[in-house]
N, C-alpha and C positions, 0 to 999 in steps of 0.2 A: 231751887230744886230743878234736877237734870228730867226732862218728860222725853219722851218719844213722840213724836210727832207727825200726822198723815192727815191726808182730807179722808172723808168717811165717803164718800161718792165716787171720784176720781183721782188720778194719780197726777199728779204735779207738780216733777224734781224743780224746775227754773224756780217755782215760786216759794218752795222749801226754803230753794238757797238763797231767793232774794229777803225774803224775812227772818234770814239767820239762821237758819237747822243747818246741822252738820250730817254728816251721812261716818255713820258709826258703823263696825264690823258687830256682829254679835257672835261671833267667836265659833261658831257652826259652819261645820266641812261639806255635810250630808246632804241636809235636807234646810229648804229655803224657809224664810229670808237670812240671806246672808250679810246685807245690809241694811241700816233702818236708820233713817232721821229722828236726832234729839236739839233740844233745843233748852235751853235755860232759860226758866222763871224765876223770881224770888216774890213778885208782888202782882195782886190785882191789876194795879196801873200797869203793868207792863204787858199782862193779859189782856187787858183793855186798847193799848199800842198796838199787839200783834193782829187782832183782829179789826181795829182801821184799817191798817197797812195791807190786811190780805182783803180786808173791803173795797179798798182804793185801786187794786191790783187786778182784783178779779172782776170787780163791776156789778159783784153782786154782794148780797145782807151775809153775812157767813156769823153761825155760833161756834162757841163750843161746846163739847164734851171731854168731859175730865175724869178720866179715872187716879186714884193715888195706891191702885194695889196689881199692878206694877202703875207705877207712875207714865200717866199717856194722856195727850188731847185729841181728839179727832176732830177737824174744821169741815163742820156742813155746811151748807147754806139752805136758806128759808125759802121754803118754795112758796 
């Protein structure tokens, strides 16, 4: 499943792109965003993967948040 993809805190394109999000057009002339990161899941373990990967990257505990209506994760960390 295709998600859209952000930290819920801070903006962080390098680390987007270091764990695979693509930076997609949403098709809007107007008014922003005009671009937005998605990234491909199909399984828990892989959801599991990405949030090592942004643990080990960032230095800190990071969750997620998942919504499936539009489909999106937001990467917080644990304060």
């Amino acid at each position: 499943m295709i998600f859209e993809i952000d930290f819920n805190r801070e903006t962080d394109e390098s680390t987007l792109e270091e764990i695979g999000a693509k930076l997609v057009s949403t098709g809007a002339d107007k008014y922003p965003p005009f671009e937005i990161y998605k990234i491909e899941l199909n399984t828990f373990e892989e959801l599991e993967q990405l949030l090592n990967k942004v643990n080990l990257i960032k230095g800190k505990f990071y969750s997620a948040v998942i919504n499936f209506d539009p489909p999106a994760i937001f990467l917080d960390y644990n304060v």
